[in-house]
Every structure is written in C-alpha cells, then in structure tokens.
TORDOVEX-697445 format. One line per 5 residues: number of its first residue (from 0); for each residue x, y, z of C-alpha. Coordinates in nm, 2 decimals. Example, Ala and Ser with C-alpha at 12.3 -4.5 7.8 and 13.67 -1.06 7.14 Angstrom:
0	1.23:-0.45:0.78 | 1.37:-0.11:0.71
***
This chain:
0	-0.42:-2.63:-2.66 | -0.02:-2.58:-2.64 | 0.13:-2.46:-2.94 | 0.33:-2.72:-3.18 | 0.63:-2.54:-3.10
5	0.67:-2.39:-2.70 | 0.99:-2.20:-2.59 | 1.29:-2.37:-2.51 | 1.45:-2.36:-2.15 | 1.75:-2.19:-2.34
10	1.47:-1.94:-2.54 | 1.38:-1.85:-2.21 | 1.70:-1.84:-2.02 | 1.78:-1.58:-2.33 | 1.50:-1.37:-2.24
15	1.66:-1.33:-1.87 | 1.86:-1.08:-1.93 | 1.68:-0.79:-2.10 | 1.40:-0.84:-1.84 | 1.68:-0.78:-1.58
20	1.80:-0.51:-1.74 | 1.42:-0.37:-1.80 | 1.29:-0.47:-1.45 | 1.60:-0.24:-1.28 | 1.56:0.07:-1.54
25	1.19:0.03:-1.48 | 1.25:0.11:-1.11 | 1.47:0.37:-1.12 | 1.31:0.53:-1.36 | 1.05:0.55:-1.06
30	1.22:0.61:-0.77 | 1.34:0.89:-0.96 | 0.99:1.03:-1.09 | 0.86:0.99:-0.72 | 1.22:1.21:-0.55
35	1.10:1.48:-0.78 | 0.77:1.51:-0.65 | 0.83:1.45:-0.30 | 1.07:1.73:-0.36 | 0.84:1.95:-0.52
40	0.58:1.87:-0.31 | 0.74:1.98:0.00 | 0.83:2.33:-0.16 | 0.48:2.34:-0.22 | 0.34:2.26:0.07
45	0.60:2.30:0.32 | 0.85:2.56:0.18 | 0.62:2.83:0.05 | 0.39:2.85:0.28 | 0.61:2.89:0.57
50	0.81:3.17:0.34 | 0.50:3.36:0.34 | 0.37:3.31:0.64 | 0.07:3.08:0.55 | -0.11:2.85:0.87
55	-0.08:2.46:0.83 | -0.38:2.32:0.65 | -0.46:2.65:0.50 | -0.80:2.59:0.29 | -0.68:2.89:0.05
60	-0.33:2.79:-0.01 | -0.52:2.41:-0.08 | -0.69:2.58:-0.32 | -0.48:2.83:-0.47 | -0.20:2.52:-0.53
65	-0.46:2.30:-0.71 | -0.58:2.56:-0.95 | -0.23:2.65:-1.02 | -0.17:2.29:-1.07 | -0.44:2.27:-1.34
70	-0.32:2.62:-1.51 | 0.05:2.47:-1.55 | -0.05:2.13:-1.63 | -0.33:2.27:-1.88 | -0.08:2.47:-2.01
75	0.21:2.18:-2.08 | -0.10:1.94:-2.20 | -0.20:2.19:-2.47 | 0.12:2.37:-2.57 | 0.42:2.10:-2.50
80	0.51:1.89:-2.78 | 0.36:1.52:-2.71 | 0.07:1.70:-2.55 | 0.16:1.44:-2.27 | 0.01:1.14:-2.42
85	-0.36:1.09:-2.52 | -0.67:1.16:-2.31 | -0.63:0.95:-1.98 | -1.00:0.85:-1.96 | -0.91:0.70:-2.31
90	-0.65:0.42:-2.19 | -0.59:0.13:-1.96 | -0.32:0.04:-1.71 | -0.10:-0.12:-2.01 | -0.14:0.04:-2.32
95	0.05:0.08:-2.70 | 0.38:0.24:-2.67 | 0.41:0.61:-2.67 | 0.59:0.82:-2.92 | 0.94:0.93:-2.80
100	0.81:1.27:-2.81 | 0.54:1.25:-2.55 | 0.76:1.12:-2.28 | 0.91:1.48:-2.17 | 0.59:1.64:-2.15
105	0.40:1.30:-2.00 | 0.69:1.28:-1.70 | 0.63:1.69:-1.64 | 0.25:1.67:-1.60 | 0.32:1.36:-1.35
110	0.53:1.54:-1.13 | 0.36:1.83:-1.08 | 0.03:1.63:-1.03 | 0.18:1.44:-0.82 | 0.30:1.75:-0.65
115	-0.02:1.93:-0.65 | -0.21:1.72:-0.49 | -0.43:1.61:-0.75 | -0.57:1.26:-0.63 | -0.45:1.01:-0.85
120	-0.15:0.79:-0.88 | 0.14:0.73:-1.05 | 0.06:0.41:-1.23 | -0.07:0.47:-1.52 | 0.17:0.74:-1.66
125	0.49:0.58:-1.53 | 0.42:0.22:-1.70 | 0.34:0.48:-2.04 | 0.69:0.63:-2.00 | 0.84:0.29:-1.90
130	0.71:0.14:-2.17 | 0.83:0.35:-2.48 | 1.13:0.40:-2.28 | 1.19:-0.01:-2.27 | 1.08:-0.08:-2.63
135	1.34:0.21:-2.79 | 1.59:0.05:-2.57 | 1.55:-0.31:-2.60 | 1.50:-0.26:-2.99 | 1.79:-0.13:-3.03
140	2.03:-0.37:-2.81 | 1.85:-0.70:-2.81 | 1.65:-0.69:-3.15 | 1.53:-1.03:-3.13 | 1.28:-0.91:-2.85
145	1.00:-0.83:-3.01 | 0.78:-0.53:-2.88 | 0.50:-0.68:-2.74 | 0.71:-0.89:-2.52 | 0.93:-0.53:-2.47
150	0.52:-0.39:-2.33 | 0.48:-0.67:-2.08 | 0.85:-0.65:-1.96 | 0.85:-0.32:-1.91 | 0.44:-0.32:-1.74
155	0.53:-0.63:-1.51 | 0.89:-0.45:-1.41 | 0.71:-0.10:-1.31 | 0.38:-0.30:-1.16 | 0.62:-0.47:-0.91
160	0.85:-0.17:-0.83 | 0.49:-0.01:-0.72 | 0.41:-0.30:-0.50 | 0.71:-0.42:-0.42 | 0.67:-0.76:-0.52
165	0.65:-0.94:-0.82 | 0.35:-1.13:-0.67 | 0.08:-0.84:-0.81 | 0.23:-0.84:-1.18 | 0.23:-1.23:-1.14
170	-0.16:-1.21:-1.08 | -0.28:-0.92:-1.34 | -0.01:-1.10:-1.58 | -0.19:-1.46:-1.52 | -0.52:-1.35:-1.61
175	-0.39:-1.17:-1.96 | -0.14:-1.50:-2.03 | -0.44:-1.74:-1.99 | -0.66:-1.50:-2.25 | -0.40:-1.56:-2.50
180	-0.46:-1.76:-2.78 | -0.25:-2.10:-2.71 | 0.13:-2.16:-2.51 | 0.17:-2.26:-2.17 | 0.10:-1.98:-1.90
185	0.44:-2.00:-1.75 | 0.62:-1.99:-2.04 | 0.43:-1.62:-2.09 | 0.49:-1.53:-1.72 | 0.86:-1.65:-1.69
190	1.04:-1.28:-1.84 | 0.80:-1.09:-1.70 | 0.86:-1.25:-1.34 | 1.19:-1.14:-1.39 | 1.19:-0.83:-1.49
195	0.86:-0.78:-1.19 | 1.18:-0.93:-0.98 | 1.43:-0.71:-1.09 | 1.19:-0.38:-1.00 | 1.10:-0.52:-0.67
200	1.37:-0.55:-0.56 | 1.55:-0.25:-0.69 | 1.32:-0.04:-0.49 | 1.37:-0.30:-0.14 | 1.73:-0.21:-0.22
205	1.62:0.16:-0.21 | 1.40:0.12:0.08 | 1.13:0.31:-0.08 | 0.79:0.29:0.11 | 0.53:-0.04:0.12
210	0.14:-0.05:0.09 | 0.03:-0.10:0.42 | -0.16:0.04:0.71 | -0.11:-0.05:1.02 | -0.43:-0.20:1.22
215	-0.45:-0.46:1.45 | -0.41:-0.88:1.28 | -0.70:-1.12:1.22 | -0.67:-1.27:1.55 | -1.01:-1.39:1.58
220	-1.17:-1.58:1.33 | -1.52:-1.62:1.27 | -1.80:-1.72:1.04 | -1.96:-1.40:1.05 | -1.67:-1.20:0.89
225	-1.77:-1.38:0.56 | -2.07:-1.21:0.56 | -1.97:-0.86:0.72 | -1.68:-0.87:0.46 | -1.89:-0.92:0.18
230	-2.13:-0.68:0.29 | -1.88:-0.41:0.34 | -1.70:-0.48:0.02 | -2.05:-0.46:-0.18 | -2.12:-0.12:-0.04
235	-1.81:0.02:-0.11 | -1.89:-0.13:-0.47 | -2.20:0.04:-0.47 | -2.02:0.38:-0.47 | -1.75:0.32:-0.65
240	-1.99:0.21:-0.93 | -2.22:0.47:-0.90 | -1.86:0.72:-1.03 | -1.80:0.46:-1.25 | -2.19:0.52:-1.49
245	-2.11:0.92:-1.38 | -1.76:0.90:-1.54 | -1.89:0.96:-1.93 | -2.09:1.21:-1.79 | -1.83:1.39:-1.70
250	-1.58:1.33:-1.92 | -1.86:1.53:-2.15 | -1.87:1.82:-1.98 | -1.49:1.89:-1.98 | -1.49:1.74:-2.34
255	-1.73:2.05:-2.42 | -1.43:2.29:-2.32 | -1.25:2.41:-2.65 | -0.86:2.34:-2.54 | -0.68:2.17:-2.25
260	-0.61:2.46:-2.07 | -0.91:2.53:-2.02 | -1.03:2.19:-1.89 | -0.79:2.12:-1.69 | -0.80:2.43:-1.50
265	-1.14:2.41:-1.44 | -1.04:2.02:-1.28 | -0.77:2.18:-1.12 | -1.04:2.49:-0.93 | -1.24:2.19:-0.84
270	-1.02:1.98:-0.69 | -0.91:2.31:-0.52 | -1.27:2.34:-0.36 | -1.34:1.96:-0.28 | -0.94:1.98:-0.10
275	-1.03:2.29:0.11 | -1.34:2.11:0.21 | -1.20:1.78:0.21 | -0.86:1.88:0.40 | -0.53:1.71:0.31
280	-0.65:1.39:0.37 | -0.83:1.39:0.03 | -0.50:1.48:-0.17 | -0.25:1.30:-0.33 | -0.24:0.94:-0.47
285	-0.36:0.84:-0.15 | -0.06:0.59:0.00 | 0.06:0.80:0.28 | -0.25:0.99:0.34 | -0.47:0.64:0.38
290	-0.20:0.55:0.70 | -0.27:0.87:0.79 | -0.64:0.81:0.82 | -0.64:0.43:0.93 | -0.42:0.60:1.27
295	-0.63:0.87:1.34 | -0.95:0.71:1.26 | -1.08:0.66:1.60 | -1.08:1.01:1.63 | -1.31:1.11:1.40
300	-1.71:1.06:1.38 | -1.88:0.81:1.15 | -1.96:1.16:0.94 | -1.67:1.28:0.87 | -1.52:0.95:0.78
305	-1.79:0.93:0.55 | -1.77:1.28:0.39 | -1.35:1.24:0.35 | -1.41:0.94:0.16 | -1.68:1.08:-0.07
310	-1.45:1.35:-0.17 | -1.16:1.13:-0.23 | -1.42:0.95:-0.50 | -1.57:1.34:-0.64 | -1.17:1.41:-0.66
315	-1.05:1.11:-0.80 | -1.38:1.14:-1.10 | -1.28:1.49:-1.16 | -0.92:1.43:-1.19 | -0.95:1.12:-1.40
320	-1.15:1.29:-1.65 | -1.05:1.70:-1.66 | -0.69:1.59:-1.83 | -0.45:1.50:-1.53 | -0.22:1.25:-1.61
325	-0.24:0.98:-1.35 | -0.32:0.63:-1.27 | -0.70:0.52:-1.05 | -0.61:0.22:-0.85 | -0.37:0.42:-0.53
330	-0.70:0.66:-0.49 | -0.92:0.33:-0.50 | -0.72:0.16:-0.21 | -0.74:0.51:-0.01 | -1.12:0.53:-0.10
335	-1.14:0.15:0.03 | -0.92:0.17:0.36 | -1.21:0.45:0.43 | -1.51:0.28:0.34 | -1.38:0.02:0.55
340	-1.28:0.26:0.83 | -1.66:0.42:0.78 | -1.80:0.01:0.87 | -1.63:0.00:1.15 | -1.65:0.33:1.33
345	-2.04:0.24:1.27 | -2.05:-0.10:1.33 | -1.77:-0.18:1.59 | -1.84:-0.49:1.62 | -1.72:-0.56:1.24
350	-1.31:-0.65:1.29 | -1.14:-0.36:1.16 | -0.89:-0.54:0.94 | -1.22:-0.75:0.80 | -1.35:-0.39:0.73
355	-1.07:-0.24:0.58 | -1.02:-0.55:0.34 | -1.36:-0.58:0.24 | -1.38:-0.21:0.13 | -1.02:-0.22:-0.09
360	-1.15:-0.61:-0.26 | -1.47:-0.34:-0.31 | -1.31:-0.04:-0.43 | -1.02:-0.21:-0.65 | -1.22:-0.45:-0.81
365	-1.46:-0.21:-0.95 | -1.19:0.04:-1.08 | -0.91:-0.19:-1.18 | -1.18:-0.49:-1.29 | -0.95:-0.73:-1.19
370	-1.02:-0.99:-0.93 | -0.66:-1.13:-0.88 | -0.56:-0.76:-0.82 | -0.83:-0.68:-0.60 | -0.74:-0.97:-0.39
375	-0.40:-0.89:-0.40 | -0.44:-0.53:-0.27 | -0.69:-0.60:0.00 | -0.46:-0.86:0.13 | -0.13:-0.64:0.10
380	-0.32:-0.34:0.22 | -0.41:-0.51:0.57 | -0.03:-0.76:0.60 | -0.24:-1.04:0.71 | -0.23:-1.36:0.52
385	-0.52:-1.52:0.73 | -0.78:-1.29:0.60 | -0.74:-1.43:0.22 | -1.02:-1.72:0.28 | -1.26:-1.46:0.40
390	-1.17:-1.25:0.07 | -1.17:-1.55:-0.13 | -1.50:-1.59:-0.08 | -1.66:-1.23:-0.07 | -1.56:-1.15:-0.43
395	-1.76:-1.42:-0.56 | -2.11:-1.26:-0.51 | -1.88:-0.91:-0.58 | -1.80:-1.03:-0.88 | -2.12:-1.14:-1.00
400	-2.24:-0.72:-0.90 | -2.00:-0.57:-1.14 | -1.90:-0.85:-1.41 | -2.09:-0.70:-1.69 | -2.14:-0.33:-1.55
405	-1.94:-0.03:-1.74 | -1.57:0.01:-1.67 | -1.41:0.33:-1.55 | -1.27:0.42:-1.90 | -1.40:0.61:-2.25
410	-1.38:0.42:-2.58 | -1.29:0.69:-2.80 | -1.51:0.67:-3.13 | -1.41:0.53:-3.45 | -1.33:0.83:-3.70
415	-1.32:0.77:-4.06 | -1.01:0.70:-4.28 | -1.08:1.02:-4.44 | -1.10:1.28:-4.14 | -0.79:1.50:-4.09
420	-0.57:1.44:-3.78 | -0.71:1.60:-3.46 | -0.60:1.91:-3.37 | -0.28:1.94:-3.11 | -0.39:1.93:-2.74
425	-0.57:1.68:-2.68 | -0.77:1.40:-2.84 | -1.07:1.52:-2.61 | -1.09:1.82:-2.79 | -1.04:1.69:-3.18
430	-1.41:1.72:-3.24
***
C-alpha cells in the first residue's frame, strides 16, 4: 500500500544534488583506493623482484609477499586505532556507518590486500569507507538528508562506479526498495539512480577498466543451452555452497587465535601456500586475472582448470574469514568464469559463453544471494544481451537449491547489556 503522503517531484528533484555530489566523491574516492594498489602492487610484484633478481612467477616470492601481507595487515588490524572496522565475516555488502576513526586504518588494510594478492575484492571495504565518508559529509552540508538515505546514496554511488553502470545498484537497490515497508519503488530508487549515475560515469570519464572477458557471442541458439546452462550453473552452486556450510567452521578456527596478528598471519601463510600452488592466476580480486584465464584457457587441461578454480574458492574461504578486509563477489565471478571454463574444456560441445554465464549466475548467486545481481553479473561478465532468456530461466530451479540454505556470513552472538566492551583488535577475539 502507498503511503498517505509520497515524495513530491520537487522532494525529489532536491535530493538530486547531494546524490551527484555523493555518486562523484564515491568514485574518486575509488579510483583513488584502486591507483594505490596498482601502484603498490607493481612494486611488489614487478619492482622488487627484478631488484633482487627473483624469476617471474617465483612460488617463494608468492609466498613470502602473502605472509608478509598477513604480518602487516595483522599488525594494523590489531594495533591501528579503528582496528579497521569489525570482523569482515560479521557484515554484509551495505552495512551501519563506520566510526570516523576506522576509516584510516580500514583504507590501509585494503590497499595492501589489494596489493598482496589476497583474493578478495574491493567491495565491501570501499562502500564501508564511502559510507561514513558520505554520511559525515552530507550531515553536515545538507542536514535535511537523513542518514539512512546518506547509506543508500553512498552504497548505490560506489556499486555503480564498480560496475560501471547504474543498472547493477538499480537491481540490488529494487529488491531492498520493494522489502520496505510502504512508498512507491521509484520514488526509493530515484536518488540512488543518481548518485549510481554520477559514479558510473565518473569512472567512464576516467576510463577505468569494465567486467568482461572476452569469448566468442551467443550466435547460435538452442534449446539445449537451457539445460546445459542450468546444469553448469547448479554445479558451480554445488561448490560454492559446500565453502559456504565450511565458512563457520573456519571462521572458528582463526576465532581460536588470541589476537589479530596472529590470525591473520596465519591467513596470510596460507594463502602464500595455496598462491605458490595455485600460481598467479589464483591472486587478486580476480577481474584481470579471470581475462587472463578465459584467453588462455584452451591451453590448459580440464585438471588444471579445475584445480585453479578450487584454490581460488580455499583462498577466497581463508581470506574471508582469517581478518582481511575485502569484499566476496569479484573472487565469485573469477571462481564462475572458471567453473564455466572447466564445462567446457570437458564438454565442448556446451557454448562457451553458455558455460561461462551459467557458472557466474552459479557462483554469484550463492555468495552474494541475490538473484537480480547474479543475473546482472553473468550477463555483464559474457557482453551478450541474447544469453539473458537462457539465464532467466536457469536460476529458477538455482534458486529453489540455495533459497533457504546458510549464507556466506557470521551472526555475531547477542552479548548481554552487562558485559564490558570487547577488547581492541577485533570483535573475533572479544571472547
């Protein structure tokens, strides 16, 4: 039911300009993040080693950067006021506003991940600082804004700067308007369009890099992609899920550790071991290393394809729960370009791009839980429109596999009114 009273044209006209103003400082506030680690990534994987004299693709210096990675970022999580925001495995892609004071040490612990190699994005952290950034900000020049409207601004703004459209924060945004309590969903969606609009096309103005691989179009048609799509995009469900019921599990384990440092450390030695295994391939958030792949897939074996993307998902569980600071869905779309690219170096008669699609619909959709999303990404990730009815379709028995199964996040517990604060660090280590 509409409420008595919806937003005037003028109410929303007036709402214009802070989302401009949010959707542009949103994007640079990226683009910037995202120069810093390229920049430190290439001293650390370019630079150094050819300063001391270290062979491309070294499987020591891999791990000898990822441990150092987790030491540093260990370090910052534990010691750095703000302790870089609460536990990761704790929160969601849009989340309560961060105190001021956890933004330095949040933005630190990004860029070195980011750097490092660990193998998640940037999503997650950089709509965190984003947020607290927009809603200290916007308080203070346009007061009549109130905060909640400052979150979604500043989450739709950063969400299309990422994607490059304002067509993906349209979709998540949809779904969360239409589980809202009464008003008309475009009257929710109309600032948040804008300021998705604004970040979009701040970062087409800075040419920054799109989500897409590059494999031949869906040329061909046919009634049996319905069911190989669905197929593929179930299996790569499968796995995804099965990270998704070991994610508490280990969450615990590092949760055992007595500080930061120590957990996060210990990620960072693992992800050290599964990257010298895995190769570069596996690091990273997984956008330019998933083009990477999709071109030089046909020469690699069924096996290896396989084994590259099971180490992207033991990365992507071990970084999401050890302490790194990082967002889940760029490693799902890698992990889902390579299921995919497992299908059809198997089964060659499967299309690739109904491969490919299939496995991100699969892989998003289980880590995100968000069907518009997922069909967003799978359609993005392949640039061809055509293969949407196909999708359209496969998610329905995809959705009915993971509707009520375990998401890939912790519920902290309740603690009582009467229990002192937790101890600085982390709130993984309070108990």
């Amino acid at each position: 039911m509409a409420p008595a009273n919806p937003p005037t044209a003028r109410q929303l006209a007036a709402l214009a300009v802070p989302a401009l103003f949010v959707g542009v400082g949103c994007a640079l506030v990226l683009i910037g993040v995202s120069v810093l680690a390229g920049k430190l990534q290439h001293v650390l994987w370019t630079t150094l080693p050819d300063v001391v004299g270290v062979a491309d693709g070294s499987r020591w210096w891999t791990f000898g950067v990822l441990t150092a990675t987790g030491v540093l970022v260990g370090l910052i999580v534990w010691k750095m006021p703000g302790h870089a925001g609460p536990d990761p495995a704790t929160t969601g892609l849009v989340s309560s506003p961060l105190p001021p004071s956890a933004l330095p040490s949040l933005a630190l612990v990004l860029v070195i991940g980011l750097a490092g190699g660990v193998s998640l994005g940037p999503e997650n952290p950089i709509i965190a600082i984003n947020t607290a950034l927009s809603v200290w900000c916007v308080g203070r020049v346009w007061r009549r804004v109130p905060p909640d409207v400052c979150v979604m601004l500043a989450a739709a703004a950063t969400i299309g700067a990422m994607f490059g459209t304002p067509a993906a924060a349209a979709l998540l945004f949809t779904e969360m308007a239409a589980a809202a309590p009464g008003g008309r969903v475009w009257d929710r969606l109309f600032a948040p369009l804008v300021a998705a609009g604004a970040g979009a096309l701040t970062m087409v103005a800075f040419s920054r890099p799109v989500l897409a691989v590059e494999i031949p179009g869906y040329d061909s048609p046919a009634l049996l992609d319905l069911l190989t799509c669905t197929v593929v995009a179930l299996a790569t469900a499968l796995l995804c899920l099965a990270s998704v019921y070991a994610f508490p599990v280990v969450h615990g384990l590092f949760h055992r550790l007595p500080n930061p440092l120590l957990a996060i450390t210990a990620g960072g030695v693992i992800l050290g071991v599964l990257g010298a295994v895995g190769g570069d391939l596996t690091l990273f958030k997984g956008l330019d290393e998933m083009k990477e792949l999709t071109a030089g897939a046909g020469d690699r074996t069924t096996a290896a394809l396989l084994a590259i993307v099971v180490i992207k998902v033991l990365a992507l569980l071990i970084a999401a729960n050890c302490g790194f600071r990082g967002g889940r869905i760029f490693p799902a779309v890698f992990i889902g370009v390579g299921a995919g690219l497992v299908a059809h170096s198997a089964f060659p008669g499967i299309p690739e791009i109904v491969a490919v699609a299939g496995g991100v619909l699969g892989a998003v959709l289980v880590v995100a839980r968000d069907g518009w999303l997922a069909l967003f990404m799978a359609v993005t990730t392949v640039a061809d429109i055509r293969i949407l009815p196909v999708l359209c379709v496969a998610i329905l028995p995809l959705w009915l596999l993971v509707a009520n199964r375990p998401e890939m996040l912790i519920t902290p517990e309740p603690q009582p009114e009467s229990a002192p604060d937790p101890a600085p660090g982390d709130e993984r280590h309070s108990k």
